[in-house]
N, CA, C and O atoms as a GROMACS GRO file, in nm:
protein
  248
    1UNK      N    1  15.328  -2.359  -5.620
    1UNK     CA    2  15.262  -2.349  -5.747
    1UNK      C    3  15.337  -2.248  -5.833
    1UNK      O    4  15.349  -2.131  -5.796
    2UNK      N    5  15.396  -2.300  -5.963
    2UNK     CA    6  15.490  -2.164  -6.005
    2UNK      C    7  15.390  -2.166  -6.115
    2UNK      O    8  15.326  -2.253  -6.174
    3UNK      N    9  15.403  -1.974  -6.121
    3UNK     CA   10  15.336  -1.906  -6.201
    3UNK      C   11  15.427  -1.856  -6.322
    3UNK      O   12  15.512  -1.769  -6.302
    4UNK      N   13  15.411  -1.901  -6.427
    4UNK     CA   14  15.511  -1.823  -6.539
    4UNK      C   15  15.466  -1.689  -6.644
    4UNK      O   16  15.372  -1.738  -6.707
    5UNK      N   17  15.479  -1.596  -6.676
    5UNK     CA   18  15.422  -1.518  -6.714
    5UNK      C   19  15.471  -1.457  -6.822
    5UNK      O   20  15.545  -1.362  -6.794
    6UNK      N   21  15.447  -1.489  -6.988
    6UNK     CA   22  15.512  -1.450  -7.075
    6UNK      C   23  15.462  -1.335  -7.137
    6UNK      O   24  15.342  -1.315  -7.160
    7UNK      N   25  15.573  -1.242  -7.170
    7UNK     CA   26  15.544  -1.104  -7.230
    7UNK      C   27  15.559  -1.087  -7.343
    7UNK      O   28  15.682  -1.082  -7.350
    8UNK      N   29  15.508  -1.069  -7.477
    8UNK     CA   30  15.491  -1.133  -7.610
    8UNK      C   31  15.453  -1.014  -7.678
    8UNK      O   32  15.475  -0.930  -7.591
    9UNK      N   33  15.407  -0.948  -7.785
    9UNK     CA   34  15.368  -0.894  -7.919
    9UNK      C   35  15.213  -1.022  -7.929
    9UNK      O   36  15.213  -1.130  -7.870
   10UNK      N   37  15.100  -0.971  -8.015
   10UNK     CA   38  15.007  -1.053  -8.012
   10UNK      C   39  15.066  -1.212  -8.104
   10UNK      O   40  15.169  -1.233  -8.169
   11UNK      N   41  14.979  -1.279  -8.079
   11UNK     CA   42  14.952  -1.450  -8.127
   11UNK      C   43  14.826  -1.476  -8.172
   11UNK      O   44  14.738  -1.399  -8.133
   12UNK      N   45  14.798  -1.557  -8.237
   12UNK     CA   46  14.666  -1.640  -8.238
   12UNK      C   47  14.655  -1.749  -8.151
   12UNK      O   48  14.751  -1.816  -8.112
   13UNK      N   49  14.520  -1.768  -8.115
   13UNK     CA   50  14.486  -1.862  -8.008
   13UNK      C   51  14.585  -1.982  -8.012
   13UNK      O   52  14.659  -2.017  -7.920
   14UNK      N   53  14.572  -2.049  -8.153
   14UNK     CA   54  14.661  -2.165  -8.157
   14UNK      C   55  14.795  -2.194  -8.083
   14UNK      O   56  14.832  -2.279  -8.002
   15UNK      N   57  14.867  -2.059  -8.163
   15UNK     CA   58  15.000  -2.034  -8.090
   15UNK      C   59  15.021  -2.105  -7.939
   15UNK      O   60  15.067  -2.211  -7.896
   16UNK      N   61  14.940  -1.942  -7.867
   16UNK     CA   62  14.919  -1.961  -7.686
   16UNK      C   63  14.904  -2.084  -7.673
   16UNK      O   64  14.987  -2.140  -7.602
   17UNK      N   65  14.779  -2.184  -7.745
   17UNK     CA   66  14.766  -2.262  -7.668
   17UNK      C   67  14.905  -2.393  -7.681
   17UNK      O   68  14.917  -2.481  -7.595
   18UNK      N   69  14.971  -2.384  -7.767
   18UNK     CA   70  15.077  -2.446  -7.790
   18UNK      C   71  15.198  -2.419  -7.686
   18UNK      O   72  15.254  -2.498  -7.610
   19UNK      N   73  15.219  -2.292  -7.706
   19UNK     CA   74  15.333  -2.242  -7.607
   19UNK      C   75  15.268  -2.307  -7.449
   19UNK      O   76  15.350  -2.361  -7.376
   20UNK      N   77  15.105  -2.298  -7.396
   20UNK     CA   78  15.116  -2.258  -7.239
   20UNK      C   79  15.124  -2.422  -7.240
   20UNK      O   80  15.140  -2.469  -7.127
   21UNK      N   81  15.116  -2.506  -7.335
   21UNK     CA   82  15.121  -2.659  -7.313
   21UNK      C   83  15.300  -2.726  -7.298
   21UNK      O   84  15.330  -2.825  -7.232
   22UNK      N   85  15.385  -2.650  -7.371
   22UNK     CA   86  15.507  -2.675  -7.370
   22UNK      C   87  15.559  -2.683  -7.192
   22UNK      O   88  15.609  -2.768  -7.118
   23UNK      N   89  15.500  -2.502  -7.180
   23UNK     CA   90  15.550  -2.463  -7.098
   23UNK      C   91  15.494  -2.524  -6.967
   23UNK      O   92  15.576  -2.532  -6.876
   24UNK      N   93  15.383  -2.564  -6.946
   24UNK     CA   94  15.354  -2.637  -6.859
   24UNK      C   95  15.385  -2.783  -6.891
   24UNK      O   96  15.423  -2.846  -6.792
   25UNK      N   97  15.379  -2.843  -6.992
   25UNK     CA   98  15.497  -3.024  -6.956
   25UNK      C   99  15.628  -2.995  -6.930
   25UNK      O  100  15.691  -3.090  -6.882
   26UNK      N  101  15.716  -2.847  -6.955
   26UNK     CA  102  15.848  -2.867  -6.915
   26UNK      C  103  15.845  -2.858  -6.754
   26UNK      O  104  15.933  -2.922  -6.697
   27UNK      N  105  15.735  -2.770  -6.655
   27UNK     CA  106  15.717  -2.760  -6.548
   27UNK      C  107  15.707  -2.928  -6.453
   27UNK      O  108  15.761  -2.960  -6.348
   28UNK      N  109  15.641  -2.985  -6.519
   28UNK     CA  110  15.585  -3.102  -6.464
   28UNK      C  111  15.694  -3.203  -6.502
   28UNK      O  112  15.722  -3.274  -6.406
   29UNK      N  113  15.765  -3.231  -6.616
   29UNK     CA  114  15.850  -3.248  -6.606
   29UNK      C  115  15.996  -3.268  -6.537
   29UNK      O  116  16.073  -3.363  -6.529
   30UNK      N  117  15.996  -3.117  -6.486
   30UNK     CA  118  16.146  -3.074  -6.434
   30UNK      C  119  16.110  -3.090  -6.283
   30UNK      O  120  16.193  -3.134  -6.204
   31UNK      N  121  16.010  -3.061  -6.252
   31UNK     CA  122  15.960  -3.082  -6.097
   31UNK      C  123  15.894  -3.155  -6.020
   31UNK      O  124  15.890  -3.173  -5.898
   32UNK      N  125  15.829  -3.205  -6.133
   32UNK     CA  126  15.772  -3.381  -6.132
   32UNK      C  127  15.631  -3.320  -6.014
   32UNK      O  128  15.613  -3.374  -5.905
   33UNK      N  129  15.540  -3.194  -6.066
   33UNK     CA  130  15.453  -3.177  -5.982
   33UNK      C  131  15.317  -3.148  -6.121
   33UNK      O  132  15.314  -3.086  -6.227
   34UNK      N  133  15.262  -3.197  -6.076
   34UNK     CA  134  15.066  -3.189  -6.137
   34UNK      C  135  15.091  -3.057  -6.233
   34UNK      O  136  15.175  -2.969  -6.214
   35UNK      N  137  15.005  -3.066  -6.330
   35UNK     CA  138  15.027  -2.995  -6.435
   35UNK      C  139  14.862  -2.905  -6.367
   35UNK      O  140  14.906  -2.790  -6.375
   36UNK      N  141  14.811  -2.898  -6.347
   36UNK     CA  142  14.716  -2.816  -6.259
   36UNK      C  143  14.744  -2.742  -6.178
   36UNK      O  144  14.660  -2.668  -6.129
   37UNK      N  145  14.893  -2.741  -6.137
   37UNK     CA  146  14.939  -2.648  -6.011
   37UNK      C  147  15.004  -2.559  -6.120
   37UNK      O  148  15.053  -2.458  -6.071
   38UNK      N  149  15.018  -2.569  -6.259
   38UNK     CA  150  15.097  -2.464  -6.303
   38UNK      C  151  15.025  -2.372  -6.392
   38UNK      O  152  14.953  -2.413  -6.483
   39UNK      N  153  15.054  -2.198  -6.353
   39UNK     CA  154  15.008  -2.142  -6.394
   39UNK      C  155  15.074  -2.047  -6.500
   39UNK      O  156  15.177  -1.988  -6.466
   40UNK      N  157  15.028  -2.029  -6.611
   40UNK     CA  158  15.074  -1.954  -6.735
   40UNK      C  159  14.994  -1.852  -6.786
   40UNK      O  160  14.890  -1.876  -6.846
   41UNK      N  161  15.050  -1.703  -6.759
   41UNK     CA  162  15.038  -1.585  -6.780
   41UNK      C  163  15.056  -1.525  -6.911
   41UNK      O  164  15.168  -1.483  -6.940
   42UNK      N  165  14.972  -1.515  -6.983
   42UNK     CA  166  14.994  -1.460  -7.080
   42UNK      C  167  14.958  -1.284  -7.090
   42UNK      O  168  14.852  -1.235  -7.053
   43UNK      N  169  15.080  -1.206  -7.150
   43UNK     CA  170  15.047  -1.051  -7.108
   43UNK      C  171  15.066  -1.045  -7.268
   43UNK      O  172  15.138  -1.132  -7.317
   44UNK      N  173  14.997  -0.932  -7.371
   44UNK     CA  174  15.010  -0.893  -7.510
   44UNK      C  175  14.987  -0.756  -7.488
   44UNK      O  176  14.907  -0.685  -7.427
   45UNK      N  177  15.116  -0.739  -7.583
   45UNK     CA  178  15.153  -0.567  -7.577
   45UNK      C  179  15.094  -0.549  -7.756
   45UNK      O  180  15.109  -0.632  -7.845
   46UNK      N  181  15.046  -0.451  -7.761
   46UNK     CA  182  15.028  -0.446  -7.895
   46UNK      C  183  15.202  -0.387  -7.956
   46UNK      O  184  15.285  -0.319  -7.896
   47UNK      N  185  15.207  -0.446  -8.093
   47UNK     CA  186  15.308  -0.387  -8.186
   47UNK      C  187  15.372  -0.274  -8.153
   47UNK      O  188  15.491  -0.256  -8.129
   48UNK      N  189  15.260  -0.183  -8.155
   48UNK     CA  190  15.256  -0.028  -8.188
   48UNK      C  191  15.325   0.083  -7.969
   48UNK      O  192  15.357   0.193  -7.923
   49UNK      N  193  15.303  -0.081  -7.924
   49UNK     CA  194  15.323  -0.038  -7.752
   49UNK      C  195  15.503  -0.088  -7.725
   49UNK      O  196  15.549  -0.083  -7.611
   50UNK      N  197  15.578  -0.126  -7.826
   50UNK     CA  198  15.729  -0.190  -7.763
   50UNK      C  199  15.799  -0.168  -7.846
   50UNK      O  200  15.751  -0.201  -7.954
   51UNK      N  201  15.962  -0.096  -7.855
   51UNK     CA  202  16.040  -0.106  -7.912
   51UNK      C  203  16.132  -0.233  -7.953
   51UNK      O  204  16.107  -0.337  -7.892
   52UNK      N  205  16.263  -0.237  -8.073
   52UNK     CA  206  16.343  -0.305  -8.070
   52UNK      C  207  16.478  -0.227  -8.184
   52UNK      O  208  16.483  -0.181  -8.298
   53UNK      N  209  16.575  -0.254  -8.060
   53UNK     CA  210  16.676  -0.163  -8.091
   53UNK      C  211  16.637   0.033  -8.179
   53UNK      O  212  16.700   0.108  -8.254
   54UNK      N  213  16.516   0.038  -8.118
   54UNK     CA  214  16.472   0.187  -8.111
   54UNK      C  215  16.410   0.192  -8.205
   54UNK      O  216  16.446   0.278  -8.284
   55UNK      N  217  16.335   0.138  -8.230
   55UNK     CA  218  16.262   0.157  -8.349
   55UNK      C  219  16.080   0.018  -8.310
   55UNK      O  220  16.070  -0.104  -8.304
   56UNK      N  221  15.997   0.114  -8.297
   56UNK     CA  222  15.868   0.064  -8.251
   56UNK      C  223  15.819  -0.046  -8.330
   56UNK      O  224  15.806  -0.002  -8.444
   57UNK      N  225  15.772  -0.219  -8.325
   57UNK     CA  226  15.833  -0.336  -8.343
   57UNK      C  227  15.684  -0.323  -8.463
   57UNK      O  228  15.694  -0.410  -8.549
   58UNK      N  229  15.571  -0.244  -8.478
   58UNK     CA  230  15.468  -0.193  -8.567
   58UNK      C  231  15.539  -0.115  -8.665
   58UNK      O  232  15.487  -0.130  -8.775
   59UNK      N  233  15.657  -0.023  -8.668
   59UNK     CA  234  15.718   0.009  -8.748
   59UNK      C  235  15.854  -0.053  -8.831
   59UNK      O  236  15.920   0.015  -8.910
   60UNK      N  237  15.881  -0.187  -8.800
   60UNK     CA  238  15.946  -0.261  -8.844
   60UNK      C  239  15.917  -0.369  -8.950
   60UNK      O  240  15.807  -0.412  -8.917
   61UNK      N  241  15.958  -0.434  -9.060
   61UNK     CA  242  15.926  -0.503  -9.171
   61UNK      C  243  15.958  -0.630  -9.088
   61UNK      O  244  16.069  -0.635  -9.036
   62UNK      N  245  15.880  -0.724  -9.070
   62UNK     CA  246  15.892  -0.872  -9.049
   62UNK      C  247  15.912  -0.969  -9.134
   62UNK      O  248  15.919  -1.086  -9.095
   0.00000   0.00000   0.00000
């Protein structure tokens, strides 16, 4: 049963539920096993909790 576990900045529901659907048909897909055996981890760091290139990703202009 592979577990995938993505580490992200927040989303809206929509998003997740888009991404954990990709990510589970590429599973079932590539391995040709039940889309019920695959599990998708979603972890959310807030903004204000992760850098990028040194500078905290809440203090950056998007």
């Amino acid at each position: 049963m592979p577990i995938v576990t993505v580490q992200q900045g927040p989303r809206d529901v929509e998003s997740k539920r888009e991404l954990v659907a990709r990510i589970t048909d590429a599973f079932v897909d590539a391995y040709k096993i039940p889309a019920d055996t695959v599990q998708v981890w979603i972890q959310e760091t807030p903004t204000d909790s992760f850098a990028v290139a040194g500078r905290l990703v809440a203090e950056t202009k998007r």
